[in-house]
C-alpha positions as a printed NumPy array, in Angstrom:
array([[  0.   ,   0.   ,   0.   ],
       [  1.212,   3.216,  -1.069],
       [  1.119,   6.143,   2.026],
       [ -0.608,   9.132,   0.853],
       [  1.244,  11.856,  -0.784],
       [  1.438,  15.702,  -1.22 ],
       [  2.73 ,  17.598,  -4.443],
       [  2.452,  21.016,  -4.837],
       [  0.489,  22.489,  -8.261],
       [  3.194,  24.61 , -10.12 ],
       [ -0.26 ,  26.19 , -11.602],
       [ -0.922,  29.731, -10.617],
       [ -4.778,  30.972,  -9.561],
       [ -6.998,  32.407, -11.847],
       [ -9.618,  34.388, -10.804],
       [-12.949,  34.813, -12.909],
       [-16.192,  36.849, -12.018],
       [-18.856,  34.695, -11.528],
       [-21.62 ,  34.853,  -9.318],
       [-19.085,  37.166,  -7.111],
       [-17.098,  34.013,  -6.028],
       [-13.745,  33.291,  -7.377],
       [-13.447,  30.577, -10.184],
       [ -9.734,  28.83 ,  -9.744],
       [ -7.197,  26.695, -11.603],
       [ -6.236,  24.265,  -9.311],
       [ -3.483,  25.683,  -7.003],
       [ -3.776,  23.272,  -4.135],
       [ -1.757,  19.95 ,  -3.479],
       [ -2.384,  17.148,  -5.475],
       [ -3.755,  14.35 ,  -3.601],
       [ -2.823,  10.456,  -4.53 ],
       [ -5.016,   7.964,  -3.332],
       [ -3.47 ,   5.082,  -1.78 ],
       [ -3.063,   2.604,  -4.292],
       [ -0.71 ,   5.563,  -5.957],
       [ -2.487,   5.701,  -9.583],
       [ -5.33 ,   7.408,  -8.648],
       [ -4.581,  11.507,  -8.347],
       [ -7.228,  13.383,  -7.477],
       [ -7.149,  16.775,  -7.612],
       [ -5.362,  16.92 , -10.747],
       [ -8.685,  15.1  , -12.028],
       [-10.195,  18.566, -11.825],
       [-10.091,  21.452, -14.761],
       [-11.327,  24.051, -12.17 ],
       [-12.539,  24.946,  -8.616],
       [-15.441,  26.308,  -8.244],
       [-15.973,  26.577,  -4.458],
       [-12.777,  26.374,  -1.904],
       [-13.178,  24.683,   1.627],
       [-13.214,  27.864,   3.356],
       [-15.927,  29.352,   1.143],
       [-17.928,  26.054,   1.99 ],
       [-17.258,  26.363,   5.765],
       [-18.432,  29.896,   5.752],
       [-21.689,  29.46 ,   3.871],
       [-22.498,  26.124,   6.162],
       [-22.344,  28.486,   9.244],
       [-24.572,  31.046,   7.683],
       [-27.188,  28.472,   6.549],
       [-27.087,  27.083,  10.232],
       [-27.845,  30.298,  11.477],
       [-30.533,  30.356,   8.501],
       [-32.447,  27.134,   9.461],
       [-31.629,  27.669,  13.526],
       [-33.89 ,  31.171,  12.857],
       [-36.543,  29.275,  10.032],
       [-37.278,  26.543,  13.04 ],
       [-36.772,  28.791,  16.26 ],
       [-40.438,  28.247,  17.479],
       [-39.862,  24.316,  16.535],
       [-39.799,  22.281,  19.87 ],
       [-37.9  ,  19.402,  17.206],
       [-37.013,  19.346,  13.696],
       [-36.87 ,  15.753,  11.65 ],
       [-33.599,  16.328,   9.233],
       [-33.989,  13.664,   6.431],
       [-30.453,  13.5  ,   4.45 ],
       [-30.118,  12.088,   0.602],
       [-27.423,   9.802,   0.865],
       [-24.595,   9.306,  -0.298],
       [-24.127,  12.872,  -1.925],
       [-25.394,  14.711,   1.039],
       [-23.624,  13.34 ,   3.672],
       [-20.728,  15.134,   3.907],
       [-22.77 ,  18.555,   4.091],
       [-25.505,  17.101,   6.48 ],
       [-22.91 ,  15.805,   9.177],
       [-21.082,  19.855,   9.12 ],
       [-24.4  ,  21.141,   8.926],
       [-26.548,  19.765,  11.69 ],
       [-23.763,  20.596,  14.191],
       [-24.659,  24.418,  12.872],
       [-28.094,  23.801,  13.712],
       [-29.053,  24.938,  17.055],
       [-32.767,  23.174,  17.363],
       [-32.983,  19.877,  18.603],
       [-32.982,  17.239,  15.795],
       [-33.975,  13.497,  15.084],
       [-31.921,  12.021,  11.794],
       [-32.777,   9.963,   9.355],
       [-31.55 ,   9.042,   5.441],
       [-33.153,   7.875,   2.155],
       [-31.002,   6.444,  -0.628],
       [-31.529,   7.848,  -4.094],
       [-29.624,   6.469,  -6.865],
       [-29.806,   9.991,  -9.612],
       [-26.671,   9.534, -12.029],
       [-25.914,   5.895, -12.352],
       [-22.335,   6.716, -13.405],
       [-22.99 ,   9.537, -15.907],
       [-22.933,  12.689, -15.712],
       [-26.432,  13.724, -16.457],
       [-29.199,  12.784, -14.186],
       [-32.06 ,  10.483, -14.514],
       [-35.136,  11.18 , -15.391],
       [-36.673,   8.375, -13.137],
       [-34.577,   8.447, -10.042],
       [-34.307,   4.795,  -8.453],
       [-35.602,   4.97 ,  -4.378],
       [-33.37 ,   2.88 ,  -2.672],
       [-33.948,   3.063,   0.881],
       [-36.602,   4.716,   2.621],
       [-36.78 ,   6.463,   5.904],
       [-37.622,   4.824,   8.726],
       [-38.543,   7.296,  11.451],
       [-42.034,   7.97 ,  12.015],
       [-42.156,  11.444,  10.506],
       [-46.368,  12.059,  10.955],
       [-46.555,  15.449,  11.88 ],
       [-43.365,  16.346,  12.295],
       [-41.516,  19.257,  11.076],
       [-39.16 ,  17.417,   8.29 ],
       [-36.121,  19.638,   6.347],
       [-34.604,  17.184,   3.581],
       [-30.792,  17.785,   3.219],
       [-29.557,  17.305,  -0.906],
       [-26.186,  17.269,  -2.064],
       [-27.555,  19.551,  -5.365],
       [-30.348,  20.564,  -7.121],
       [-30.334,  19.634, -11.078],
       [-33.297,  18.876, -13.223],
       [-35.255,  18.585, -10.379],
       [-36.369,  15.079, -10.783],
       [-34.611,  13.647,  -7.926],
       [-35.795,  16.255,  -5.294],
       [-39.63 ,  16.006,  -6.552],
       [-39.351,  12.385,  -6.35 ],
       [-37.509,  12.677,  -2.468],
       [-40.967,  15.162,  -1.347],
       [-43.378,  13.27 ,  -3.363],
       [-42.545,  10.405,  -0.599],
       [-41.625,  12.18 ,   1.974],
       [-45.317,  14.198,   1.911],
       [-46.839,  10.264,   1.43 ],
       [-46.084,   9.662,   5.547],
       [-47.724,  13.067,   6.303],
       [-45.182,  15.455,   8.026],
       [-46.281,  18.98 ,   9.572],
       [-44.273,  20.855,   7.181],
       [-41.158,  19.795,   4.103],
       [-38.423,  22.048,   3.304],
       [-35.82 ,  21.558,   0.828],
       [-32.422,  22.413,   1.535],
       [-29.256,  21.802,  -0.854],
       [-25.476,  22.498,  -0.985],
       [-25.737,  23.635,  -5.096],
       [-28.178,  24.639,  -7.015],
       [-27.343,  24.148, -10.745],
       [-28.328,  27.435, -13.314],
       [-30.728,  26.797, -16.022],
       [-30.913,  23.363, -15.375],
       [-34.411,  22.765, -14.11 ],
       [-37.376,  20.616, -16.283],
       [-39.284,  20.684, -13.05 ],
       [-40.65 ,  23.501, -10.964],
       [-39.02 ,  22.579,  -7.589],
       [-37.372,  25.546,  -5.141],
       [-35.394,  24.889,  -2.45 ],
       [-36.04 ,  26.7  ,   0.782],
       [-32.198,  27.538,   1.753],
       [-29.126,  27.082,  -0.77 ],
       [-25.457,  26.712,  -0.509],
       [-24.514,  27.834,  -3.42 ],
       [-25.535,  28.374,  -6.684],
       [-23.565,  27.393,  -9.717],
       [-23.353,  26.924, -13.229],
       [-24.08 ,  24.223, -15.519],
       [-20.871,  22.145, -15.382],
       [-20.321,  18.283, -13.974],
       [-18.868,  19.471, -10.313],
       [-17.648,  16.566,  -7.702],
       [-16.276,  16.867,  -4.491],
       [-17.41 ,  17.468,  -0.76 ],
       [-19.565,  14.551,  -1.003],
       [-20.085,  14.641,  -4.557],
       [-18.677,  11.907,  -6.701],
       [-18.5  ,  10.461, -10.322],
       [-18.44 ,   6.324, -10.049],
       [-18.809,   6.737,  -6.306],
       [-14.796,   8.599,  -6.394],
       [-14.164,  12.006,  -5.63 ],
       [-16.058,  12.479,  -2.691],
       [-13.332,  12.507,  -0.208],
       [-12.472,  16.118,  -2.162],
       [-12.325,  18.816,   0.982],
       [-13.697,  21.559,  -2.399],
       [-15.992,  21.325,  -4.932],
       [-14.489,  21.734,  -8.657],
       [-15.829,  20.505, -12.593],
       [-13.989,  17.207, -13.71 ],
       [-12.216,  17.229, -16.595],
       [-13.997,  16.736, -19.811],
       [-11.991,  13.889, -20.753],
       [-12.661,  12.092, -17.233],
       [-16.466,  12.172, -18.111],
       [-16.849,   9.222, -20.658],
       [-16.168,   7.776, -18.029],
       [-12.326,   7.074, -17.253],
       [-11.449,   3.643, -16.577],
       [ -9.576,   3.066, -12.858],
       [ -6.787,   0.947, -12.809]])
C-alpha cells in the first residue's frame, strides 16, 4: 500500500467573475489515493468553491435554518445519501434546534454525468415522521427530478411541514418547478464533484468542490 502523498500544483490561480465568487485553476496539493495511480485533484479542470468558502456558507445556513425553526420544539432532518452526507454531518452541528436524523437512498446519475429522469428509491426512511416538522438535506439541485421524487414520498407519511435544503443549485438546469427553501450555493451548468459529490462513487473525499475534466467524463477507466 502506497502512504498518501502531497505535491504542490506549479499552476498559478486564476480568478474569474462569476456569481461574485472566485473561479480557480487548481493551485492546491495534489492528492494520490493510496493505491498511488489514482490523483485526485489533478482530475479537476477548475474549482469552483474552496473549503473555506464552503465552511463559511455552512455556518450562515445554520444560522438560517436555527432562525426558520426557532419556534420548533424538534425538527426531523432527512439527508439524501450518499451525496449529502458530507454537508448534512457539518451542517446539523450548525443547527441549534434539537434534531432526530434519518436518510433515504436515491440512486440519480448511475455513473454519468447527467441525471435520470426516473430516479431509483433505494432506501426509505424509517422514522415515524407524521406530523413532524421534516427539512430534507440534498447534495444539489439539477433537473429537479430527484428532489420532486424525495418530497413526493416524503409528503406520502404526512409530516407537519417539508423544506428543501441543498449544498448547489445548478443554473438553467431545471425541467421541473421545484425551489429549495435555503441554498449553498448556486452554480453553473458544469459536472462538479467533491465534498460529497462523486462520479463512479470517487471524488467524494475532495475537501472543495471543482468541474472534472472533460476527458474524465466518458467515463475514465480506474486501474
Amino acid at each position: 500500500m502506497v502512504p498518501l502523498m502531497a505535491v504542490r500544483s506549479p499552476l498559478a490561480s486564476l480568478r474569474t467573475a462569476w456569481g461574485g465568487a472566485p473561479r480557480k485553476t487548481i493551485d492546491t496539493p495534489h492528492v494520490l489515493s493510496q493505491t498511488g495511480s489514482f490523483t485526485v485533484i489533478e482530475d479537476l479542470q477548475s474549482i469552483l468553491v474552496t473549503e473555506q468558502e464552503i465552511r463559511e456558507r455552512i455556518a450562515e445556513l445554520g444560522r438560517e435554518i436555527s432562525e426558520a425553526y426557532a419556534d420548533v420544539d424538534e425538527l426531523t432532518v432527512i439527508a439524501v445519501i450518499n451525496g449529502a452526507l458530507l454537508f448534512t454531518a457539518d451542517l446539523i452541528r450548525h443547527i441549534t434546534v434539537p434534531i432526530r436524523f434519518d436518510c433515504m437512498r436515491v440512486s440519480s446519475y448511475r455513473d454519468d454525468v447527467r441525471p435520470v429522469r426516473k430516479p431509483e428509491l433505494i432506501d426509505m426512511v424509517r422514522l415515524d415522521i407524521e406530523g413532524q416538522h421534516v427539512l430534507v438535506i440534498d447534495d444539489i439541485l439539477d433537473t429537479g427530478h430527484t428532489s420532486s421524487k424525495v418530497l413526493e414520498e416524503i409528503r406520502k407519511l404526512r409530516p407537519a411541514s417539508v423544506r428543501l435544503c441543498v449544498l448547489l443549485e445548478k443554473e438553467g438546469r431545471h425541467e421541473l418547478d421545484v425551489r429549495p427553501d435555503f441554498v449553498g450555493f448556486q452554480i453553473p451548468d458544469e459536472f462538479v464533484v467533491g465534498y460529497g459529490l462523486d462520479f463512479a462513487e470517487r471524488y467524494r473525499q475532495l475537501p472543495c468542490i471543482g468541474v472534472l475534466k472533460p476527458e474524465l467524463q466518458n467515463p475514465p477507466t480506474w486501474t
